[in-house]
mmCIF entry with sequence, helices, sheets and N, C-alpha, C, O atoms, coordinates in Angstrom:
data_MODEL
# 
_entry.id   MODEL 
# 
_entity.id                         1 
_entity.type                       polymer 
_entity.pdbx_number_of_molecules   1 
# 
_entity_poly.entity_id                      1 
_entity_poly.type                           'polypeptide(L)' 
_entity_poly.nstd_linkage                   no 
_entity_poly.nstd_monomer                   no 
_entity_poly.pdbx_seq_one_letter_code       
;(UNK)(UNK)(UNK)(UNK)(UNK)(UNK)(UNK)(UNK)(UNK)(UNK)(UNK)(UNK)(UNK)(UNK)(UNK)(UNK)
(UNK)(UNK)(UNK)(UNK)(UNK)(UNK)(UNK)(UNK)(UNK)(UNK)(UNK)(UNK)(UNK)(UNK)(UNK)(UNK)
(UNK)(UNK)(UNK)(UNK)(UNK)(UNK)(UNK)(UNK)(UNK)(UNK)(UNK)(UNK)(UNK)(UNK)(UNK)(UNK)
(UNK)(UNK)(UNK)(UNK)
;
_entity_poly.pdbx_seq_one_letter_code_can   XXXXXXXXXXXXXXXXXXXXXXXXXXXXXXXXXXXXXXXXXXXXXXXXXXXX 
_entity_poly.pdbx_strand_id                 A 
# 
loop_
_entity_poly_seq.entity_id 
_entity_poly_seq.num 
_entity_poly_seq.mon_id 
_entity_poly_seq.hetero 
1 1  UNK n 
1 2  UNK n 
1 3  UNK n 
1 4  UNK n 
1 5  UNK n 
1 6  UNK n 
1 7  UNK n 
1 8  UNK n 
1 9  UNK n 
1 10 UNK n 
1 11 UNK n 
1 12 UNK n 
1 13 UNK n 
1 14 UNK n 
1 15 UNK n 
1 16 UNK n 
1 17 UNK n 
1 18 UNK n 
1 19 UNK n 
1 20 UNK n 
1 21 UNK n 
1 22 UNK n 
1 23 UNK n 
1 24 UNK n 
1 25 UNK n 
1 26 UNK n 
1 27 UNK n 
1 28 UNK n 
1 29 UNK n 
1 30 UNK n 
1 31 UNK n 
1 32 UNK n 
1 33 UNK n 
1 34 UNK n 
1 35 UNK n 
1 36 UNK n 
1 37 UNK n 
1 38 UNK n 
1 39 UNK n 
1 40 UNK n 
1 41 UNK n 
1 42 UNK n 
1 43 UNK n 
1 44 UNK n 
1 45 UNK n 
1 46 UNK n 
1 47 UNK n 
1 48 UNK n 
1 49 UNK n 
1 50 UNK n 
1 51 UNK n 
1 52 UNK n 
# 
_struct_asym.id          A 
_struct_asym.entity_id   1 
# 
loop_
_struct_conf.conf_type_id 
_struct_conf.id 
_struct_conf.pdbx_PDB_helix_id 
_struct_conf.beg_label_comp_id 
_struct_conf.beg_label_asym_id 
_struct_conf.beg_label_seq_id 
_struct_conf.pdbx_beg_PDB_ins_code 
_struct_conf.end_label_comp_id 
_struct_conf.end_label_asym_id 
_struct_conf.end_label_seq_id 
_struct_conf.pdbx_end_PDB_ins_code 
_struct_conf.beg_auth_comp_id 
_struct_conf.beg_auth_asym_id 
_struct_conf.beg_auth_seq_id 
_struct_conf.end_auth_comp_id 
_struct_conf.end_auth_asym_id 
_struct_conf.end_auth_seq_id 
_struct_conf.pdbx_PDB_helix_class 
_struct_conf.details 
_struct_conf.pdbx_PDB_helix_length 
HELX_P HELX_P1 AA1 UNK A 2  ? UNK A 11 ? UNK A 2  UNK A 11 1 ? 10 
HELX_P HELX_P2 AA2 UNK A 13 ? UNK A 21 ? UNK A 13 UNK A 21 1 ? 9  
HELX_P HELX_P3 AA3 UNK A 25 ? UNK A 36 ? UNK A 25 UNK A 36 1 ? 12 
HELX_P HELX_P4 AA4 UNK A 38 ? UNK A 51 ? UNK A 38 UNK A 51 1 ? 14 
# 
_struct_conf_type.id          HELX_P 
_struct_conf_type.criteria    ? 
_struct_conf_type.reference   ? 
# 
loop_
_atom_site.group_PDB 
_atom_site.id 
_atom_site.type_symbol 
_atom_site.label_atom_id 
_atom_site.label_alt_id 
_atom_site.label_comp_id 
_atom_site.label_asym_id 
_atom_site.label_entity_id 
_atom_site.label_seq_id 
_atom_site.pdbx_PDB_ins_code 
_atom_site.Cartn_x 
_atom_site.Cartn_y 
_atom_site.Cartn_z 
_atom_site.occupancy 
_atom_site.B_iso_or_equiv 
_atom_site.pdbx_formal_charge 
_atom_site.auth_seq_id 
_atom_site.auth_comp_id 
_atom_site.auth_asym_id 
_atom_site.auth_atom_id 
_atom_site.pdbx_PDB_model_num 
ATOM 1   N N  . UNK A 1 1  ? 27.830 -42.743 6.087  1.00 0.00 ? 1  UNK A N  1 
ATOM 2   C CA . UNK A 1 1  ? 27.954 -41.333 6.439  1.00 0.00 ? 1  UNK A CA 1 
ATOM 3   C C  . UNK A 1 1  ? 26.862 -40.912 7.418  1.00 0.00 ? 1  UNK A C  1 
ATOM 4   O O  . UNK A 1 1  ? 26.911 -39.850 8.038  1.00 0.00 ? 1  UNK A O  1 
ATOM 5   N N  . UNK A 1 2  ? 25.810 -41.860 7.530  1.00 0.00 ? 2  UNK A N  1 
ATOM 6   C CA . UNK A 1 2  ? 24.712 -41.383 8.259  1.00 0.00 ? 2  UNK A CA 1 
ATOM 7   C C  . UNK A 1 2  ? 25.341 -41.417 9.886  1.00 0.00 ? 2  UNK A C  1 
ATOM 8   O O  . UNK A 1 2  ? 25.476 -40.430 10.610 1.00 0.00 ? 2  UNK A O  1 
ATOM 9   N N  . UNK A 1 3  ? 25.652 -42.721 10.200 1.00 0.00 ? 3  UNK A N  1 
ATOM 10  C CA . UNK A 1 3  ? 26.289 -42.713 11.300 1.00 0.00 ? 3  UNK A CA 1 
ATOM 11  C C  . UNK A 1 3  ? 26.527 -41.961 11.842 1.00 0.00 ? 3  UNK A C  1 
ATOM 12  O O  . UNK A 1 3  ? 25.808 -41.515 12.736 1.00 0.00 ? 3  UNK A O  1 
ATOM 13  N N  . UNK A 1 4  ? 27.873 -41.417 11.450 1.00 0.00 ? 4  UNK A N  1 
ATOM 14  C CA . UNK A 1 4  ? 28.684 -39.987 11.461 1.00 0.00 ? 4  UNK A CA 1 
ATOM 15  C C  . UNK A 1 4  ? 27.902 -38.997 12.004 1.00 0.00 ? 4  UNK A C  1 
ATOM 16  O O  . UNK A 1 4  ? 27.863 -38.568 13.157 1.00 0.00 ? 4  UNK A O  1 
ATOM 17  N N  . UNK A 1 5  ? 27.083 -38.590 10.699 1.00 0.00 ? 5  UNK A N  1 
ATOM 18  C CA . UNK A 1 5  ? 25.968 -37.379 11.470 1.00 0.00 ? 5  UNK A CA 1 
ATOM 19  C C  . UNK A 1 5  ? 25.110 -37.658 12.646 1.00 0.00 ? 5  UNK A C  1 
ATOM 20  O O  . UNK A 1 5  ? 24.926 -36.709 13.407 1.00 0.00 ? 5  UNK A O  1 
ATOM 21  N N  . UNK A 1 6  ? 24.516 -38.864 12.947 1.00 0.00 ? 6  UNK A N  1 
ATOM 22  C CA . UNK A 1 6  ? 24.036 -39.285 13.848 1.00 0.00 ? 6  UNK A CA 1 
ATOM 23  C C  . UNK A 1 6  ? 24.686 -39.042 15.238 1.00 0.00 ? 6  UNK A C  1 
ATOM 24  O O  . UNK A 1 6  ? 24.335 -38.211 16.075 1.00 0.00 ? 6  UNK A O  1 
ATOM 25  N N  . UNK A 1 7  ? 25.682 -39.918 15.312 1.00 0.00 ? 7  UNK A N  1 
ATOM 26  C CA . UNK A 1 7  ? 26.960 -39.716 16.567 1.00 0.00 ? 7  UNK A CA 1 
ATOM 27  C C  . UNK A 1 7  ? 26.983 -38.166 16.827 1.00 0.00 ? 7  UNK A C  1 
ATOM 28  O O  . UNK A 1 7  ? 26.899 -37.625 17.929 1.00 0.00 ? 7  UNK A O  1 
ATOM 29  N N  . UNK A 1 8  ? 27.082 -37.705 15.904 1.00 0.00 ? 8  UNK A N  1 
ATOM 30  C CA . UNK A 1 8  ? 27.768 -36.138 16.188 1.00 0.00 ? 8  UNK A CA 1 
ATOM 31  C C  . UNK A 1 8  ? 26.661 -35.260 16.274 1.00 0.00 ? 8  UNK A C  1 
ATOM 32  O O  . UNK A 1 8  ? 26.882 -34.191 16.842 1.00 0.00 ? 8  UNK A O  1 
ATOM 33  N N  . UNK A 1 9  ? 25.104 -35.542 15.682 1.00 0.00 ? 9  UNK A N  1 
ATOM 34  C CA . UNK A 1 9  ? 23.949 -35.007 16.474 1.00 0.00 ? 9  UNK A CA 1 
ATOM 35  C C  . UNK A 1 9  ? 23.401 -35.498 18.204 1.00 0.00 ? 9  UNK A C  1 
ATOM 36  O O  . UNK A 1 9  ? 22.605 -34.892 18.921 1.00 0.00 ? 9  UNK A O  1 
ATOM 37  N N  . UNK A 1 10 ? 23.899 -36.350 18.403 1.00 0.00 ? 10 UNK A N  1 
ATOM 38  C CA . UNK A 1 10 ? 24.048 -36.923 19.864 1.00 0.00 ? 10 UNK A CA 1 
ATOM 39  C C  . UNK A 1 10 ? 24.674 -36.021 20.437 1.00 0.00 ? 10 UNK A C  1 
ATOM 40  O O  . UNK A 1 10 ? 24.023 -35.339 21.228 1.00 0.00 ? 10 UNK A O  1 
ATOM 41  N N  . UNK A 1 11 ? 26.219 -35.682 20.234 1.00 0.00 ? 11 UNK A N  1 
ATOM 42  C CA . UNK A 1 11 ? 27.097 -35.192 20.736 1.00 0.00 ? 11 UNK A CA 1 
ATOM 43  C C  . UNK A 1 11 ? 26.735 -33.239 20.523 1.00 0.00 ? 11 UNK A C  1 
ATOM 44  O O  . UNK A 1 11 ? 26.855 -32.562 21.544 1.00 0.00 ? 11 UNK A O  1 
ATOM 45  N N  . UNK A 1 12 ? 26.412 -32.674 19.481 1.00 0.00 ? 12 UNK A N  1 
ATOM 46  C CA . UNK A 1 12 ? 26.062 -31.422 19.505 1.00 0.00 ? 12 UNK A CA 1 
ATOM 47  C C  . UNK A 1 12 ? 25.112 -31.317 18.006 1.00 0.00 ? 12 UNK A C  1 
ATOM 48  O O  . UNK A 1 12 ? 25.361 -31.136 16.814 1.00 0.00 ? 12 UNK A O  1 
ATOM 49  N N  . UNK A 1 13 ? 23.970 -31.533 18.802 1.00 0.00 ? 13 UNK A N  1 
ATOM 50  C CA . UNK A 1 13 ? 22.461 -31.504 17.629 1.00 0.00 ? 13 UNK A CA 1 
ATOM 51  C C  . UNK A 1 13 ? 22.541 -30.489 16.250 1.00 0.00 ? 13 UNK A C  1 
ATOM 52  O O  . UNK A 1 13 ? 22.314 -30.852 15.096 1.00 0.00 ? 13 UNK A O  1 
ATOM 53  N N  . UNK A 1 14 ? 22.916 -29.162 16.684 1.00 0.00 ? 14 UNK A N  1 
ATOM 54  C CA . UNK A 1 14 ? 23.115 -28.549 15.251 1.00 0.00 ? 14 UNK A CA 1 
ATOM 55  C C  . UNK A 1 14 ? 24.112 -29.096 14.636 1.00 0.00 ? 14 UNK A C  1 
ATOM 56  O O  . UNK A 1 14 ? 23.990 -29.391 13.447 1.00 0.00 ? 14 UNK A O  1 
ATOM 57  N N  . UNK A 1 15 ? 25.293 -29.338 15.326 1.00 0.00 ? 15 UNK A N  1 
ATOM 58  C CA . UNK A 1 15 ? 26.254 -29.997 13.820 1.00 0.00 ? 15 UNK A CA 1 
ATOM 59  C C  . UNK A 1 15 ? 25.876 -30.793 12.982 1.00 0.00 ? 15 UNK A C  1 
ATOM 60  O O  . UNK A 1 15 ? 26.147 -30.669 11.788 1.00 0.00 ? 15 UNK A O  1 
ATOM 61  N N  . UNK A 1 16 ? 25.108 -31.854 13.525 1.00 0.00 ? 16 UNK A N  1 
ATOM 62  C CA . UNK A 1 16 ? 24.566 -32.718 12.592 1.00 0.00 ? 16 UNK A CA 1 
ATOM 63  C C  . UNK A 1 16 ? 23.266 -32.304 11.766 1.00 0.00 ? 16 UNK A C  1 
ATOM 64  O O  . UNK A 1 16 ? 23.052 -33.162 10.909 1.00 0.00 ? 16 UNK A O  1 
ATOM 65  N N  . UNK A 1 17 ? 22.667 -31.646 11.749 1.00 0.00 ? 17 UNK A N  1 
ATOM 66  C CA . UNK A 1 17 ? 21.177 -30.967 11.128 1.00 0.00 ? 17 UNK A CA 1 
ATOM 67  C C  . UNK A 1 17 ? 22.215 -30.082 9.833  1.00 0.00 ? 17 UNK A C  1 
ATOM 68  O O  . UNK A 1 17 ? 22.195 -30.467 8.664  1.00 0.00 ? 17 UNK A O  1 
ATOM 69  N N  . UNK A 1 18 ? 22.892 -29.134 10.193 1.00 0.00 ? 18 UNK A N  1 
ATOM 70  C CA . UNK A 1 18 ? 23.785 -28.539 9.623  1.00 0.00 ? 18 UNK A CA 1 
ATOM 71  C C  . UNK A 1 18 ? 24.697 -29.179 8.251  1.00 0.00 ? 18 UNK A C  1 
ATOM 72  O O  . UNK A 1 18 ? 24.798 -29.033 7.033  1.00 0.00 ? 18 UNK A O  1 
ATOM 73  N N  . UNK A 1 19 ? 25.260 -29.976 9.375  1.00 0.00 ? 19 UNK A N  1 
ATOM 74  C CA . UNK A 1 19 ? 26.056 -31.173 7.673  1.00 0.00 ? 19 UNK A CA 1 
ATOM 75  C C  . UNK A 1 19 ? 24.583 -31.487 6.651  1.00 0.00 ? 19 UNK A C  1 
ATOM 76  O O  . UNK A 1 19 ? 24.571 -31.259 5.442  1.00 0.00 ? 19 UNK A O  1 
ATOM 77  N N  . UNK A 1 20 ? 23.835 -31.839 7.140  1.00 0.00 ? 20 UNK A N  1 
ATOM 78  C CA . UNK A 1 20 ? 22.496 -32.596 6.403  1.00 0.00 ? 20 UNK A CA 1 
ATOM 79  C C  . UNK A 1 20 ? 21.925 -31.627 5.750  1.00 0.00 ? 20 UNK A C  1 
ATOM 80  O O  . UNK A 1 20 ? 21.958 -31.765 4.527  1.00 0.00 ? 20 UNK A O  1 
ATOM 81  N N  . UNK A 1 21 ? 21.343 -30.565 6.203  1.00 0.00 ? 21 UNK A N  1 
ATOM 82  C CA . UNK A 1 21 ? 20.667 -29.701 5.624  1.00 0.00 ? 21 UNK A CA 1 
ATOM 83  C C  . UNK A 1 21 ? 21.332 -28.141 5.513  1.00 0.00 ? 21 UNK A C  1 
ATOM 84  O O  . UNK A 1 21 ? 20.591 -27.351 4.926  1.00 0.00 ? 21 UNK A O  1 
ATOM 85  N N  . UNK A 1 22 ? 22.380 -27.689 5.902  1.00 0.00 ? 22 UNK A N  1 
ATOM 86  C CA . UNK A 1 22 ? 23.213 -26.110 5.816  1.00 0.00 ? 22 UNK A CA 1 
ATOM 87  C C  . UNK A 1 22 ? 22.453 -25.498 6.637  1.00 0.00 ? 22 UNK A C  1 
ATOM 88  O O  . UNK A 1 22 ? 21.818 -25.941 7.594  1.00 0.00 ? 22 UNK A O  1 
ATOM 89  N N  . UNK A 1 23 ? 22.536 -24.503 6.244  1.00 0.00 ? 23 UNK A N  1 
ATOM 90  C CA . UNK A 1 23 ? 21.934 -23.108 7.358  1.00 0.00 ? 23 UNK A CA 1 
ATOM 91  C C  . UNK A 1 23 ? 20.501 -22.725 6.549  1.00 0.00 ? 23 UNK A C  1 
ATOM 92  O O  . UNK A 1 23 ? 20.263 -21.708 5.897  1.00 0.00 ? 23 UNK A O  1 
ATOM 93  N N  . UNK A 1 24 ? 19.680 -23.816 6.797  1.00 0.00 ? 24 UNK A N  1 
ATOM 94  C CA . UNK A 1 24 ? 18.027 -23.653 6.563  1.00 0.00 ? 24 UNK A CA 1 
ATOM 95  C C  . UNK A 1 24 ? 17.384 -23.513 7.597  1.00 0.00 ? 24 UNK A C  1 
ATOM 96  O O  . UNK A 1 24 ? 17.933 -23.140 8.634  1.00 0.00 ? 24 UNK A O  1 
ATOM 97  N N  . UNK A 1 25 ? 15.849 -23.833 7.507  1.00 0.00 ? 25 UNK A N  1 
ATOM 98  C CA . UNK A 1 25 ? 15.346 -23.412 8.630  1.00 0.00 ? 25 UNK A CA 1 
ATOM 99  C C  . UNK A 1 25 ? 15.563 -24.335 9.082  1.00 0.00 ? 25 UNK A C  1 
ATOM 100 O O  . UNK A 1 25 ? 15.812 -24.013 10.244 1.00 0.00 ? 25 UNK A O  1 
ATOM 101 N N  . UNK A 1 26 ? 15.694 -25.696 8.984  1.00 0.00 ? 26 UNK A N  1 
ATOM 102 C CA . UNK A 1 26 ? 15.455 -26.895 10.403 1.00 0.00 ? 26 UNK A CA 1 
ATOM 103 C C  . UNK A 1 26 ? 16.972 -26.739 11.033 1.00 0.00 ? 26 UNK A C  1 
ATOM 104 O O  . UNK A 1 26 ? 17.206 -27.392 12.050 1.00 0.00 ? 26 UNK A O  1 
ATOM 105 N N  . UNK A 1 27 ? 17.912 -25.991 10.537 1.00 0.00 ? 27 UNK A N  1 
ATOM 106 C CA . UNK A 1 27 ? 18.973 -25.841 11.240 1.00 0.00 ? 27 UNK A CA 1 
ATOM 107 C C  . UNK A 1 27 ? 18.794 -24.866 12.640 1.00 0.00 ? 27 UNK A C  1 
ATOM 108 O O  . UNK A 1 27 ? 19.199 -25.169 13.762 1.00 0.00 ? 27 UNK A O  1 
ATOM 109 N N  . UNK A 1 28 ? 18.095 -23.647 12.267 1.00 0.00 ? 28 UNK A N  1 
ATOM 110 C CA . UNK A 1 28 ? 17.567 -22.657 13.206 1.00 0.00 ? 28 UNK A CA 1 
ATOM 111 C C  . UNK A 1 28 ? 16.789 -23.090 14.258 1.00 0.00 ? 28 UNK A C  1 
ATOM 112 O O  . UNK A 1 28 ? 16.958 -22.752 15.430 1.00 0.00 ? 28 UNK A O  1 
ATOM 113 N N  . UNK A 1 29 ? 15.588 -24.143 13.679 1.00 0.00 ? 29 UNK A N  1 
ATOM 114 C CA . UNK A 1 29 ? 14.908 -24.821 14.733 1.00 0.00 ? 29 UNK A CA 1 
ATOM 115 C C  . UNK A 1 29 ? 15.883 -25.515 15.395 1.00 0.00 ? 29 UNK A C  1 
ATOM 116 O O  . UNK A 1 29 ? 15.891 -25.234 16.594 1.00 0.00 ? 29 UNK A O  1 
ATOM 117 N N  . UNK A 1 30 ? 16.830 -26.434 15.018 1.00 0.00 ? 30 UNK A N  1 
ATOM 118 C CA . UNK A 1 30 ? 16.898 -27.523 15.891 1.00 0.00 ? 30 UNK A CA 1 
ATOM 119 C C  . UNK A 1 30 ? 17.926 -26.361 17.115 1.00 0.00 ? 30 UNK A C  1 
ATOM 120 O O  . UNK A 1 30 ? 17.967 -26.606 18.321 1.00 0.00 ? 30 UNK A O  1 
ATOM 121 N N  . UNK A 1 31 ? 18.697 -25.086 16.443 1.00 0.00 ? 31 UNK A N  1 
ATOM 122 C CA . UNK A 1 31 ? 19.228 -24.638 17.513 1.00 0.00 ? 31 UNK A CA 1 
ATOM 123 C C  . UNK A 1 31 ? 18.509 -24.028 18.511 1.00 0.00 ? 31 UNK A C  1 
ATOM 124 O O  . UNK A 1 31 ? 19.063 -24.197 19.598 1.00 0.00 ? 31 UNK A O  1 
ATOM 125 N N  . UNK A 1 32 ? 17.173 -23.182 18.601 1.00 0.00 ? 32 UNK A N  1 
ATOM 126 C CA . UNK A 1 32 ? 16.323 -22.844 19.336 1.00 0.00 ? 32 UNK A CA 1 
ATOM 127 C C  . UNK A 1 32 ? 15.753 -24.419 20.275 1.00 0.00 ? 32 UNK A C  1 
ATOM 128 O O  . UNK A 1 32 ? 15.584 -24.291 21.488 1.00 0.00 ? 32 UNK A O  1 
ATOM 129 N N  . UNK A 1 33 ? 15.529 -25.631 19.709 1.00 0.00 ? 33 UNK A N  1 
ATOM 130 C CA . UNK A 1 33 ? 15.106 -27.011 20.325 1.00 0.00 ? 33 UNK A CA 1 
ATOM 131 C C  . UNK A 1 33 ? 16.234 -27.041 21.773 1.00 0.00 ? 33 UNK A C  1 
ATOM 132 O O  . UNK A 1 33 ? 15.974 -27.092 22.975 1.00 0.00 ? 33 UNK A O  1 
ATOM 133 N N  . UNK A 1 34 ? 17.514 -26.986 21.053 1.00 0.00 ? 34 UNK A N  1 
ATOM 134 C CA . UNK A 1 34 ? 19.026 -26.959 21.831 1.00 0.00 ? 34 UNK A CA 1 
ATOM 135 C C  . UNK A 1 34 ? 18.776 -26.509 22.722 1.00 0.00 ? 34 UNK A C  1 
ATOM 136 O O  . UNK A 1 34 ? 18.603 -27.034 23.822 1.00 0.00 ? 34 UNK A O  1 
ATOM 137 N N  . UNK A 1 35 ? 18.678 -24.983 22.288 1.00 0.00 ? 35 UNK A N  1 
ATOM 138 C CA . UNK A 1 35 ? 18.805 -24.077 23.388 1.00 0.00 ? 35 UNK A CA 1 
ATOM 139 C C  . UNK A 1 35 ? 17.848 -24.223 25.017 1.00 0.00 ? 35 UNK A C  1 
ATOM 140 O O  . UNK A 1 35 ? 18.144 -24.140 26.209 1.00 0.00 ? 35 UNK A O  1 
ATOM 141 N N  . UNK A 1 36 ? 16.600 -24.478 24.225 1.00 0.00 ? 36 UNK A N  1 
ATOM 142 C CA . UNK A 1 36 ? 15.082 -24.933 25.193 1.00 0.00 ? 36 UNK A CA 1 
ATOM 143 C C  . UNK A 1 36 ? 15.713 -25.792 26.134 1.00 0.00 ? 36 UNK A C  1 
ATOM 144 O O  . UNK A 1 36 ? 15.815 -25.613 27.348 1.00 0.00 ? 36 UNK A O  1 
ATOM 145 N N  . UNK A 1 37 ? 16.302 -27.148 25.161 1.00 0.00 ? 37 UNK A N  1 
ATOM 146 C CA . UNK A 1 37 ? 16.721 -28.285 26.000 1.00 0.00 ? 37 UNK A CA 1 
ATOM 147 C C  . UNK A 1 37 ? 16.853 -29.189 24.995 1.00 0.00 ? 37 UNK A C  1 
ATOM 148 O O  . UNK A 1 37 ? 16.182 -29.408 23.987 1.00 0.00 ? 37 UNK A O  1 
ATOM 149 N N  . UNK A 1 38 ? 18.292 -29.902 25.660 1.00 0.00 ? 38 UNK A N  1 
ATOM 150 C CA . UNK A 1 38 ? 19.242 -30.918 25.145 1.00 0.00 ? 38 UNK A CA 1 
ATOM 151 C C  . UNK A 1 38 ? 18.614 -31.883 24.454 1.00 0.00 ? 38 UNK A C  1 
ATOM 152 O O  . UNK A 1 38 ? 18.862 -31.889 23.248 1.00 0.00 ? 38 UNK A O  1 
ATOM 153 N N  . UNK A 1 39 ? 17.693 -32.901 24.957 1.00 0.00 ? 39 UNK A N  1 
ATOM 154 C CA . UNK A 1 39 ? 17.161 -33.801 24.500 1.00 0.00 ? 39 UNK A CA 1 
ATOM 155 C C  . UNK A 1 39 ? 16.037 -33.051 23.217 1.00 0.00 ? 39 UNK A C  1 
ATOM 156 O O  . UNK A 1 39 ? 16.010 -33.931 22.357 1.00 0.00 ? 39 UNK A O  1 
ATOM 157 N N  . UNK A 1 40 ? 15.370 -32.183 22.846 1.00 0.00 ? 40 UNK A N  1 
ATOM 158 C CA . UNK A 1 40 ? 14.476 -32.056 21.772 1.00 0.00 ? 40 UNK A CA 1 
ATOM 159 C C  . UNK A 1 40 ? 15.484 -31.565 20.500 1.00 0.00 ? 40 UNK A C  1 
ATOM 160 O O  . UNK A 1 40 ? 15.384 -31.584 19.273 1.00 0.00 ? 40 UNK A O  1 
ATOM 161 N N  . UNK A 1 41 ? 16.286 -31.213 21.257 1.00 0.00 ? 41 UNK A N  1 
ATOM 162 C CA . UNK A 1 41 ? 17.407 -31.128 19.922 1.00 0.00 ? 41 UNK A CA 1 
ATOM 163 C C  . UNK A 1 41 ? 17.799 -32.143 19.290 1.00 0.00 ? 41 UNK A C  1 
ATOM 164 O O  . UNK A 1 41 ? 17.921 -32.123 18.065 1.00 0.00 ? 41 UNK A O  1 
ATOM 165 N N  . UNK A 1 42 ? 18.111 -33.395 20.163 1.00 0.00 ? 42 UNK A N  1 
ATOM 166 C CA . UNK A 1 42 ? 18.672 -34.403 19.926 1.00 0.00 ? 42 UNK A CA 1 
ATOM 167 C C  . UNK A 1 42 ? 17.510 -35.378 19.048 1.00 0.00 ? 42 UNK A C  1 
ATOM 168 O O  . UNK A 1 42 ? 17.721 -36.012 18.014 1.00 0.00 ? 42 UNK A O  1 
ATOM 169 N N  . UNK A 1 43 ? 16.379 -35.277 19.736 1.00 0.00 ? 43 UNK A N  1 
ATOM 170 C CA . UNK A 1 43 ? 15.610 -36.011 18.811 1.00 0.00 ? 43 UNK A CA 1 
ATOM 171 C C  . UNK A 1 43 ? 15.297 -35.416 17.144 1.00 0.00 ? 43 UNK A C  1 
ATOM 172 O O  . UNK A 1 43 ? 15.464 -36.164 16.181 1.00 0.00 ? 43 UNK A O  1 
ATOM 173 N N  . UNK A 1 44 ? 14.907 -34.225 17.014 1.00 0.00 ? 44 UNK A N  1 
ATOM 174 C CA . UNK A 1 44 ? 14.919 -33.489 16.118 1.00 0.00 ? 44 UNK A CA 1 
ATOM 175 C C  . UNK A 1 44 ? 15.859 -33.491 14.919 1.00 0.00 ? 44 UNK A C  1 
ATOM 176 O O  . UNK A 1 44 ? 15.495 -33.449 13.744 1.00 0.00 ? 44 UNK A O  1 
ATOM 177 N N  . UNK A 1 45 ? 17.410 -33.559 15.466 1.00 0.00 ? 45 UNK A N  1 
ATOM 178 C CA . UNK A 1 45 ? 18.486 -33.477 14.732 1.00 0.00 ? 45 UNK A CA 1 
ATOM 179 C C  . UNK A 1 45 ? 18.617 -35.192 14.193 1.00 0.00 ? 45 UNK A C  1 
ATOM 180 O O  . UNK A 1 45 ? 19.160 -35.574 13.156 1.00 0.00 ? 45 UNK A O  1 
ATOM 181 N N  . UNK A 1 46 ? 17.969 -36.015 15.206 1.00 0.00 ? 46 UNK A N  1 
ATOM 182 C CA . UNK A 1 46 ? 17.996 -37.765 14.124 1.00 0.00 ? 46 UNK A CA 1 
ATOM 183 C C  . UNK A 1 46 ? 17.002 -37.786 13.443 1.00 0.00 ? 46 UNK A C  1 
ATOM 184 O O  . UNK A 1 46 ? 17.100 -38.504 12.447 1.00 0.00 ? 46 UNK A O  1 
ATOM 185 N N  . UNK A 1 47 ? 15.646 -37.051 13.643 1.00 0.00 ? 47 UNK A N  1 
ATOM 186 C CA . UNK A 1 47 ? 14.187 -37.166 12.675 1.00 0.00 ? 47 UNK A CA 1 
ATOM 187 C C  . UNK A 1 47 ? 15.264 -36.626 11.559 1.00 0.00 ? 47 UNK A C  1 
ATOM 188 O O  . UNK A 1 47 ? 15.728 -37.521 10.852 1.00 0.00 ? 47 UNK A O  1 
ATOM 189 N N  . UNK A 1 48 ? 15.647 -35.530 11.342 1.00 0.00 ? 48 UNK A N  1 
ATOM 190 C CA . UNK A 1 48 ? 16.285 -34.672 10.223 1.00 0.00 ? 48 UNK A CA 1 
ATOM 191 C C  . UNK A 1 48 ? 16.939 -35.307 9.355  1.00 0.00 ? 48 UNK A C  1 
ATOM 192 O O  . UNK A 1 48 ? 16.895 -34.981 8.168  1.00 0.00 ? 48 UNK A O  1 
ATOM 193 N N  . UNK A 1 49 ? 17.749 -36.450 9.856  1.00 0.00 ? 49 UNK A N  1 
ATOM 194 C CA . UNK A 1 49 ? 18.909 -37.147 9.647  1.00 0.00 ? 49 UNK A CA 1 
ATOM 195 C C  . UNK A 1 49 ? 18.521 -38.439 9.078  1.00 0.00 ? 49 UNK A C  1 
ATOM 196 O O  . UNK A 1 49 ? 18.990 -38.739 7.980  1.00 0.00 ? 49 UNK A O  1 
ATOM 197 N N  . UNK A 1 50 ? 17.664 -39.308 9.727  1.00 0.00 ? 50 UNK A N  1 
ATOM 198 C CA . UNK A 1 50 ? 16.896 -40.031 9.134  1.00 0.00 ? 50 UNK A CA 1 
ATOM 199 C C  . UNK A 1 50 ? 15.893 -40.292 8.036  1.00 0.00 ? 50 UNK A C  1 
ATOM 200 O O  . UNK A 1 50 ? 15.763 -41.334 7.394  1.00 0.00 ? 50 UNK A O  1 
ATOM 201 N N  . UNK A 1 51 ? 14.891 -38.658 7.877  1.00 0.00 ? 51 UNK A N  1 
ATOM 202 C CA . UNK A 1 51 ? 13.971 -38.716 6.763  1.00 0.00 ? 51 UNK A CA 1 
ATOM 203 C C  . UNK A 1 51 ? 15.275 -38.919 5.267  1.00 0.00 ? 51 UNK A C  1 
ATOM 204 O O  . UNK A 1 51 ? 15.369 -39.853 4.470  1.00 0.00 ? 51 UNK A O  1 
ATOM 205 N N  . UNK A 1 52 ? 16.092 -37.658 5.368  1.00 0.00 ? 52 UNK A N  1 
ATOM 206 C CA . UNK A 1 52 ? 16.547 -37.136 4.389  1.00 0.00 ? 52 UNK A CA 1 
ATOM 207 C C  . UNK A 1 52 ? 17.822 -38.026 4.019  1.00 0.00 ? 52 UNK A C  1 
ATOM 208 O O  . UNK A 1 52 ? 18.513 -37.739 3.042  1.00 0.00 ? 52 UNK A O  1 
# 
């Protein structure tokens, strides 16, 4: 299942932070990361994905 979230945090960073953690704060961060820019989202949303 990690995969999954992985691929699809590649593809759009909050979805995957979101499946993993809901609408917490690292969901909010990683969309403000997004917003800043593509890539800190992206890293952010696999740290997320990976610890947990």
């Amino acid at each position: 299942m990690d995969i999954i979230r992985i691929i699809l945090s590649i593809l759009l960073p909050p979805l995957g932070v979101f499946l993993q953690v809901g609408l917490g704060k690292h969901f909010w961060i990683n969309v403000i990361l997004t917003i800043l820019g593509y890539i800190p989202g992206i890293i952010h949303a696999v740290y997320i994905i990976a610890t947990r």
